[in-house]
matplotlib code that plots the C-alpha trace (Angstrom):
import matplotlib.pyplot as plt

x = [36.4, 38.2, 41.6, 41.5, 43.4, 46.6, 46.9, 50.7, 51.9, 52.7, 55.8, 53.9, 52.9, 56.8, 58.5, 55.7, 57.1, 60.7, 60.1, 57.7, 60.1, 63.2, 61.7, 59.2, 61.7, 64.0, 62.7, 60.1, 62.6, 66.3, 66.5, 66.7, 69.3, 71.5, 71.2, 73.1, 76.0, 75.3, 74.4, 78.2, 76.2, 75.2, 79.1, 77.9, 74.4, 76.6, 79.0, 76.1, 74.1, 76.8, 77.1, 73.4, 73.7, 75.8, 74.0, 71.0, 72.8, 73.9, 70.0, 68.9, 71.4, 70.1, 66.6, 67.3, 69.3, 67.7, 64.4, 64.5, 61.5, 63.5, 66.0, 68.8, 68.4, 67.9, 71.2, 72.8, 71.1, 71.9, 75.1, 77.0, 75.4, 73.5, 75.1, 75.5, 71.7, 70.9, 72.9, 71.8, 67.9, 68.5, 70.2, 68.0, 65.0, 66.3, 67.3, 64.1, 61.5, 63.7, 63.7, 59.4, 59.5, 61.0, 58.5, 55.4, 57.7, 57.6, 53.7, 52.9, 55.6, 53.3, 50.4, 51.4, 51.0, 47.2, 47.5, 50.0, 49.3, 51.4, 54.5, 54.3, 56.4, 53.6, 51.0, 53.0, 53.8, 50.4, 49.8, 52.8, 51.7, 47.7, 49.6, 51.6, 48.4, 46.4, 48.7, 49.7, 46.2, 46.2, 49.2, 46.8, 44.5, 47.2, 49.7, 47.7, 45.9, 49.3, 50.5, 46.9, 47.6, 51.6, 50.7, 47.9, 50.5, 53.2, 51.2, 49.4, 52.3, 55.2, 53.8, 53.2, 56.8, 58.4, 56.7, 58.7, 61.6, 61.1, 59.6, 61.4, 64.1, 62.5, 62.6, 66.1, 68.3, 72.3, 73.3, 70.8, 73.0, 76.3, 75.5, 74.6, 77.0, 79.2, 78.3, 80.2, 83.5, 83.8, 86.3, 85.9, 86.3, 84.8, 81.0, 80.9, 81.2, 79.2, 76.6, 77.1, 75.9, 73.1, 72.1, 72.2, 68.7, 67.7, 68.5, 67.0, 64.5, 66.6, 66.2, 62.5, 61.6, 63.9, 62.5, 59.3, 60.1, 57.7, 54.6, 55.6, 54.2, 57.3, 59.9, 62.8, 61.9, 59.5, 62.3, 65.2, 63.4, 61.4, 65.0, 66.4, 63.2, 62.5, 66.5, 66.5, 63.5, 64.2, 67.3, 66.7, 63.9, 66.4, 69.0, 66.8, 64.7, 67.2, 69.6, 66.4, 65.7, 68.9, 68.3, 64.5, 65.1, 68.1, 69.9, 68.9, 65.5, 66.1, 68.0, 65.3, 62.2, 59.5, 57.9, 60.8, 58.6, 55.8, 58.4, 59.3, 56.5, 55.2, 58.2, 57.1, 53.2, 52.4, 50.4, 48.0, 51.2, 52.0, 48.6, 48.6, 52.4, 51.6, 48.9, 50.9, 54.1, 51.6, 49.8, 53.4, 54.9, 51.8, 52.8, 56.1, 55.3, 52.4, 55.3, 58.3, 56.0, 55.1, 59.3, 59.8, 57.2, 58.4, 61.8, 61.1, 58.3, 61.5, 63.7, 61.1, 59.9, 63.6, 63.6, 65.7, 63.3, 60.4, 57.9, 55.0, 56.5, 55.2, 51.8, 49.7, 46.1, 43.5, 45.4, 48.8, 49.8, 52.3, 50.2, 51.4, 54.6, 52.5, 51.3, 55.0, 55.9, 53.8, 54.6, 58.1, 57.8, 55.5, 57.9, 60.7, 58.8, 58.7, 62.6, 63.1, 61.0, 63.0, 62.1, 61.4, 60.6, 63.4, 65.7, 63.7, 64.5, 67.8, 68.4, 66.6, 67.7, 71.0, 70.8, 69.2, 71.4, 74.7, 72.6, 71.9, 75.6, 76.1, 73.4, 74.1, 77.8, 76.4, 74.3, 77.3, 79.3, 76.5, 76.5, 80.4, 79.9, 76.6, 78.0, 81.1, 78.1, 76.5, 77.8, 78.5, 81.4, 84.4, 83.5, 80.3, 81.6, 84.4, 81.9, 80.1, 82.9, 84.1, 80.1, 80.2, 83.7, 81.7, 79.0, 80.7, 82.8, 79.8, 78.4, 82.1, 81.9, 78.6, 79.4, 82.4, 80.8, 78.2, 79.3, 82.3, 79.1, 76.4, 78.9, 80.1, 76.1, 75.7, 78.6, 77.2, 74.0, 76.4, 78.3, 74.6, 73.4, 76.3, 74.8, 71.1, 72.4, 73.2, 70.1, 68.3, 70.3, 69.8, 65.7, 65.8, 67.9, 65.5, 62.2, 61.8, 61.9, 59.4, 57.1, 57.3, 55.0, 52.2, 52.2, 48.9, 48.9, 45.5, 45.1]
y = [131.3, 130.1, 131.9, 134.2, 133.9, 136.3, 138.5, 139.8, 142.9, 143.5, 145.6, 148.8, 148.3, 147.0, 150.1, 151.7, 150.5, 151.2, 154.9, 155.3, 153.8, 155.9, 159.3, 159.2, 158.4, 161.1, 163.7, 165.6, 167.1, 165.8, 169.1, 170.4, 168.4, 169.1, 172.7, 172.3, 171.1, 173.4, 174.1, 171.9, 169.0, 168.9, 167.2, 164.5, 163.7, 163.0, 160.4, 159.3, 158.6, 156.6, 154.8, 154.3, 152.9, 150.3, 148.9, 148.9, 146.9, 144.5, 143.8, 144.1, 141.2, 139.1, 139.8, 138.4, 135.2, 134.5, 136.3, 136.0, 137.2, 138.5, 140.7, 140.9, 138.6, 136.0, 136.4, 136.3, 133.2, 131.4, 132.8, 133.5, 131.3, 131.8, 134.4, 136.8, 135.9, 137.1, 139.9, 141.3, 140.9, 142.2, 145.5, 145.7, 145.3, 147.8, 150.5, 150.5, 150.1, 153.5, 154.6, 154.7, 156.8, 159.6, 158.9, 159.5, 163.0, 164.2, 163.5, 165.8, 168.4, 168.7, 168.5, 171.3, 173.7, 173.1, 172.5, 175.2, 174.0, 170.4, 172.3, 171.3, 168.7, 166.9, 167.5, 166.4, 163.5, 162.4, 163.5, 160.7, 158.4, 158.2, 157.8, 154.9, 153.1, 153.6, 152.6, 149.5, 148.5, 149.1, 146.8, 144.4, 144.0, 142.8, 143.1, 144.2, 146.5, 148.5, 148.1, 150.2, 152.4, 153.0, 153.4, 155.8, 157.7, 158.0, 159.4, 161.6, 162.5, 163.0, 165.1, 167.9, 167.7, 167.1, 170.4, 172.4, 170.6, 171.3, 174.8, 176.2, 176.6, 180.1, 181.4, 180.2, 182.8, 182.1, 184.6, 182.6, 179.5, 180.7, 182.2, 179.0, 177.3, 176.1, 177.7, 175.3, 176.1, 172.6, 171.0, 169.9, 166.3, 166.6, 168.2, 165.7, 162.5, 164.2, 165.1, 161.2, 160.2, 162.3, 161.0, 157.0, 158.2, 158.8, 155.8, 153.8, 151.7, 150.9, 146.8, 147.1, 144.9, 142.4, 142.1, 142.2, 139.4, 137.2, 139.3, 140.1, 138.7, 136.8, 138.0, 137.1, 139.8, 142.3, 142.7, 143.7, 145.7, 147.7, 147.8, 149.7, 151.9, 152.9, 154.1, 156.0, 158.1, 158.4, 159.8, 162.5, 164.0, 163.8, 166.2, 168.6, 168.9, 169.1, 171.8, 174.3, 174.5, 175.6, 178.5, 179.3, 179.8, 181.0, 178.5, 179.7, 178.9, 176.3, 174.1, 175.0, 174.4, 171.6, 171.8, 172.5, 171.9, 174.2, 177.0, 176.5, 176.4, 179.8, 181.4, 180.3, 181.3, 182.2, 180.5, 178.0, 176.9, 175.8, 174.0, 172.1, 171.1, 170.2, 168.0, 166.0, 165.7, 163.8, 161.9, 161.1, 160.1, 158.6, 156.2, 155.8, 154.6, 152.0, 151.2, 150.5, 149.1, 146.2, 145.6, 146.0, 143.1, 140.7, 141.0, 140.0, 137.3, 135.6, 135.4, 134.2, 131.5, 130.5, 130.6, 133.6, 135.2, 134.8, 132.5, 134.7, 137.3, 134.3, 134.2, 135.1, 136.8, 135.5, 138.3, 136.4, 139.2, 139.1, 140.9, 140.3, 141.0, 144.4, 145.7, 144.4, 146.8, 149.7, 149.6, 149.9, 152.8, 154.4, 154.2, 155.3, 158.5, 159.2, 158.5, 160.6, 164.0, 167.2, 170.9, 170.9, 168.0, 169.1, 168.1, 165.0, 164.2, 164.3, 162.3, 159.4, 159.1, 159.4, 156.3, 154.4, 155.0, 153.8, 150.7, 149.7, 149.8, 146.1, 144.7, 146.1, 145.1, 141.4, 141.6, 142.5, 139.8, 137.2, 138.4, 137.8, 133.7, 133.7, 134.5, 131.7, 129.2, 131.0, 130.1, 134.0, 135.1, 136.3, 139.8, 139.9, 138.8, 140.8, 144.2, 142.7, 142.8, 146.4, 147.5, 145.3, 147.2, 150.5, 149.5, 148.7, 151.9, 153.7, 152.3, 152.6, 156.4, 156.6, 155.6, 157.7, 160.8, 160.2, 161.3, 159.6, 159.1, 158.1, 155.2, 154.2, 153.2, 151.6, 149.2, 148.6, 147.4, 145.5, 143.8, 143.3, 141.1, 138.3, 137.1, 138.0, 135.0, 132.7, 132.5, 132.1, 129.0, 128.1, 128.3, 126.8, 123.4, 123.9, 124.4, 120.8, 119.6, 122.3, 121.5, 117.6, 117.2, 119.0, 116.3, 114.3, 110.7, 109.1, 105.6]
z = [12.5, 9.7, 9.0, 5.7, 3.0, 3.2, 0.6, -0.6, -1.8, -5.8, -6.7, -6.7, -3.1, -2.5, -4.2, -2.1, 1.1, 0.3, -0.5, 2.8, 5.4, 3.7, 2.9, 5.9, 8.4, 7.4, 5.1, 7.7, 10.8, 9.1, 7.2, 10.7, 11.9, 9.2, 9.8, 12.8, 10.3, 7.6, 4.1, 4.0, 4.4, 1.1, 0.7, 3.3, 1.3, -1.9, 0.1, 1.9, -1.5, -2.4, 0.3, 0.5, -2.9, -1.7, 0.6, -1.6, -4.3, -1.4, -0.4, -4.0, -4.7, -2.1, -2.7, -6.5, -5.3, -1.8, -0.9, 2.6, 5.3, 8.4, 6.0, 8.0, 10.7, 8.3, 6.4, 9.5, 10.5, 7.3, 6.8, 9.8, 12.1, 15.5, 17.5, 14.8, 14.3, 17.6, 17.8, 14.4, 15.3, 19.0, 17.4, 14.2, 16.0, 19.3, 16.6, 14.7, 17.9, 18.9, 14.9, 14.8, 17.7, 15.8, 12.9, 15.5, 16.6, 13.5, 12.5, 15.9, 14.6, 11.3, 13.2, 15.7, 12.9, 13.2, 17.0, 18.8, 22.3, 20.7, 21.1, 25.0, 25.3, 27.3, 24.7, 22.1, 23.7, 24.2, 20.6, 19.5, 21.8, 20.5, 16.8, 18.0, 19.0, 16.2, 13.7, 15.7, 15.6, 12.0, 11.5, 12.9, 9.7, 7.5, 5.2, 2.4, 4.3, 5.3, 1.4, 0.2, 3.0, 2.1, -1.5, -1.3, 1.5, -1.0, -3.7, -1.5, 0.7, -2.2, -4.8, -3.1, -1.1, -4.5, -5.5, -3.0, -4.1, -7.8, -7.1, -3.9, -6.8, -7.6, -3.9, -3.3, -2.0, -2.5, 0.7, 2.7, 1.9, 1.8, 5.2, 6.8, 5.4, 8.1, 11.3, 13.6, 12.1, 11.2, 9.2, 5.9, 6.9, 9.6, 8.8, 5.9, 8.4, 10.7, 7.8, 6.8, 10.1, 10.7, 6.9, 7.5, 9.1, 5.5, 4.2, 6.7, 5.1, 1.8, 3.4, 3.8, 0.6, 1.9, 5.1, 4.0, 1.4, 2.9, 2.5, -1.5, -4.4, -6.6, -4.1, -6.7, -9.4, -7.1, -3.8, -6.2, -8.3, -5.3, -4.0, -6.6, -7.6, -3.7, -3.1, -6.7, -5.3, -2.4, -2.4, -5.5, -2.9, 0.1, -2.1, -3.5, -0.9, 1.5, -0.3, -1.1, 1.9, 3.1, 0.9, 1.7, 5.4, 7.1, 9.2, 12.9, 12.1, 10.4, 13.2, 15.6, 13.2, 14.0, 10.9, 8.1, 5.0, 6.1, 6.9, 3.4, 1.9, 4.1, 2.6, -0.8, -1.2, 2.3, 5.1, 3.2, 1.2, 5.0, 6.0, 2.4, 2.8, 6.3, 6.0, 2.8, 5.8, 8.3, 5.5, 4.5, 7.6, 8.7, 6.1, 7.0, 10.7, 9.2, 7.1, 9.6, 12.5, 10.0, 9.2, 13.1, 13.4, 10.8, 11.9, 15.2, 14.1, 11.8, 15.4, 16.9, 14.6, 14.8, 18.8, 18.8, 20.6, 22.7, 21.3, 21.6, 19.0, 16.3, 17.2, 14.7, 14.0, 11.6, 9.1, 9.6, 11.7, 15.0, 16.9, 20.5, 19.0, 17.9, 21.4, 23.1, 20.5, 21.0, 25.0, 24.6, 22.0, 24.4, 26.7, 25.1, 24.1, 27.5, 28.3, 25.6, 26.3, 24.9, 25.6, 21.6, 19.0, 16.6, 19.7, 20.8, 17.2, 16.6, 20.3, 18.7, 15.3, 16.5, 18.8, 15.9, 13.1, 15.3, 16.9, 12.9, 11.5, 12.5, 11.0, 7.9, 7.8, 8.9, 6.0, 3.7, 5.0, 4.7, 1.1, 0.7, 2.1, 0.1, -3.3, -2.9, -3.1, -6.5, -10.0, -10.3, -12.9, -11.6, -12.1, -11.0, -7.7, -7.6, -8.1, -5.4, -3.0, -4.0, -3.4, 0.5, 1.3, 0.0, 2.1, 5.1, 5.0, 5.4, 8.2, 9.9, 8.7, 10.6, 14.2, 13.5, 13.1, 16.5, 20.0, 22.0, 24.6, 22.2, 20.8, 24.5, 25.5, 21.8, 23.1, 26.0, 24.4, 22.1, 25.1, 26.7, 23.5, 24.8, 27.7, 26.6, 24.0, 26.4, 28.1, 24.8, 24.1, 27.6, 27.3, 24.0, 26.2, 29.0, 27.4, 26.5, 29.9, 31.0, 28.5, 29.1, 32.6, 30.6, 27.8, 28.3, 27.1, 26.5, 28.1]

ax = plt.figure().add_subplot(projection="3d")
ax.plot(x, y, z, "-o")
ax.set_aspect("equal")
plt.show()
């Protein structure tokens, strides 16, 4: 059968993308794990934001001068050469295989409001794990087919969010957020880097257009502007959201909760407030894991295209989908979800997302640097390039800020993985040598 033409996404589709792998990867559960810093934490969401905003200037510049499928990992490759290639898509990929995990958590935290018997942490995980499938096999039908179904998710899935957001104003209770405000006895300092890290999370995603560059329609103006449109949304809801919340329910319940929004929204209008809000959280989310399973399999296809990774992470469908790359994918997240079973989702949560945000602080400081080498080859004016270093230092303070704020024993493992990816290189390099003279005998020559 004759392969079918591969449709691309349009900006609307892009922007799409960019506000469905940011706000679904964080907005659901997060207001959760920031409960356990406190109602302080809306200090850490204003450095965060402006941190965020520096690294979304750094991929919207890139996107403008050098739209690049692989994001990340193709900076590197370009810019800093090989090992920094492999190290960056080893990490980027690692972090967000773990990262989607926590997206299927938090659909079957929504959908236990329907389903009580999903709070058993074996329920739930068979719950997360028939998710993972189905939306891996969705990946499989194309890239236009995840943009319809990220478009239609966002609309769907943010409106009514937005409304507890704009309207949880009126239920907002002062005491309730002075009360919660910082129940740790934290320092100043010391709950906004934590709040910092716990909010990289959030701002996962703010790459996605430039990963996805190769699936976009006119990658040089749609990659920029999705960019720049996706981070602006995205981060209003975070803060509003966020902050209401830590005045609708008081902060014991809110550290524990499994479904945040629909607690909210109970508070609010009472128990269909909860099923409506609910069902926009899993439509939302849903969205967001279509959404970050396609960037998961682009990243890797770009590696592998560039034999930085095993070959079969290439192949292709009819659709011009990875899809071996897909079901490698879907094992290893089903796995993890196992590995990572918690007596609760809000805590099976937070022990994901905090392994992913610290494995993805590299990749974003490569992606600065590759910017930095980048731009000395660009007839950019002197200030234009000088901004663009100030906004890569802003950037890249952030991300140091981020593995700061995680556990002495979360960052020891995240160096080990680090310290792993060296000799994991080597034996790339030594396959790519090898491979030749392997292949060779199988050569047949007609007589």
């Amino acid at each position: 059968m004759a392969a079918q033409p591969v449709k691309k996404m349009g900006l609307l589709a892009a922007s799409s993308l960019v506000v469905a792998n940011m706000v679904g990867t964080g907005l659901f559960l997060l207001p959760s794990s920031m409960a356990g810093v406190g109602s302080i934490s809306l200090l850490g969401w204003i450095a965060a934001a402006i941190g965020a905003s520096a690294l979304g200037l750094v991929f919207a510049h890139l996107g403008m001068v050098e739209p690049q499928a692989g994001g990340p990992y193709a900076y590197a490759r370009d810019h800093l050469g090989p090992f920094a290639a492999f190290q960056t898509n080893f990490l980027y990929w690692g972090a967000n295989v773990i990262g989607n995990v926590a997206i299927a958590v938090s659909v079957t935290g929504y959908l236990a409001v329907f389903f009580p018997v999903l709070k058993s942490p074996w329920f739930a995980n068979a719950s997360t794990a028939g998710i993972i499938w189905l939306f891996i096999w969705l990946n499989t039908r194309g890239a236009n087919v995840v943009g319809h179904f990220t478009t239609i998710s966002t609309m769907a899935g943010i409106l009514p969010i937005a409304f507890v957001g704009l309207l949880g104003w009126f239920w907002f209770r002062a005491d309730v957020f002075q009360a919660g405000w910082n129940p740790g006895g934290l320092s100043t300092f010391d709950a906004i880097d934590r709040s910092v890290s716990i909010a990289l999370w959030a701002f996962l995603g703010v790459e996605s257009a430039a990963v996805s560059a190769g699936v976009i329609e006119n990658p040089k103006r749609n990659v920029p502007l999705a960019t720049v449109i996706g981070l602006v949304v995205s981060t209003v809801i975070y803060i509003a959201c966020c902050t209401v919340m830590m005045g609708l329910l008081p902060n014991d319940a809110l550290r524990v909760s499994g479904a945040p929004f629909a607690d909210a929204a109970r508070v609010m209008l009472g128990n269909w407030a909860a099923i409506v809000i609910s069902l926009a959280a899993i439509l939302k989310a849903a969205g967001a894991l279509v959404g970050w399973i396609l960037i998961v399999a682009q990243s890797a296809q770009a590696a592998a295209q560039d034999g930085m990774f095993a070959t079969t992470f290439a192949v292709t469908n009819r659709y011009g989908m990875p899809t071996r790359n897909l079901v490698i994918t879907g094992v290893l997240m089903s796995l993890l979800l196992v590995l990572t079973t918690s007596p609760d989702i809000a805590t099976q949560f937070a022990t994901i997302t905090n392994a992913t945000v610290v494995l993805m602080a590299l990749p974003y400081i490569y992606s600065v640097v590759a910017m930095w080498r980048l731009n000395r080859t660009l007839g950019l004016t002197s200030a234009r390039r000088n901004f663009l270093v100030v906004v890569g230092l802003l950037a890249c303070a952030y991300c140091v800020g981020v593995v700061l704020g995680q556990s002495a024993e979360l960052n020891r493992k995240a160096l080990v993985v680090l310290l792993v990816s060296t000799p994991l290189f080597a034996l790339v390099k030594m396959q790519a040598v090898l491979k030749p003279r392997i292949r060779q005998p199988r050569v047949r020559h007609d007589a």
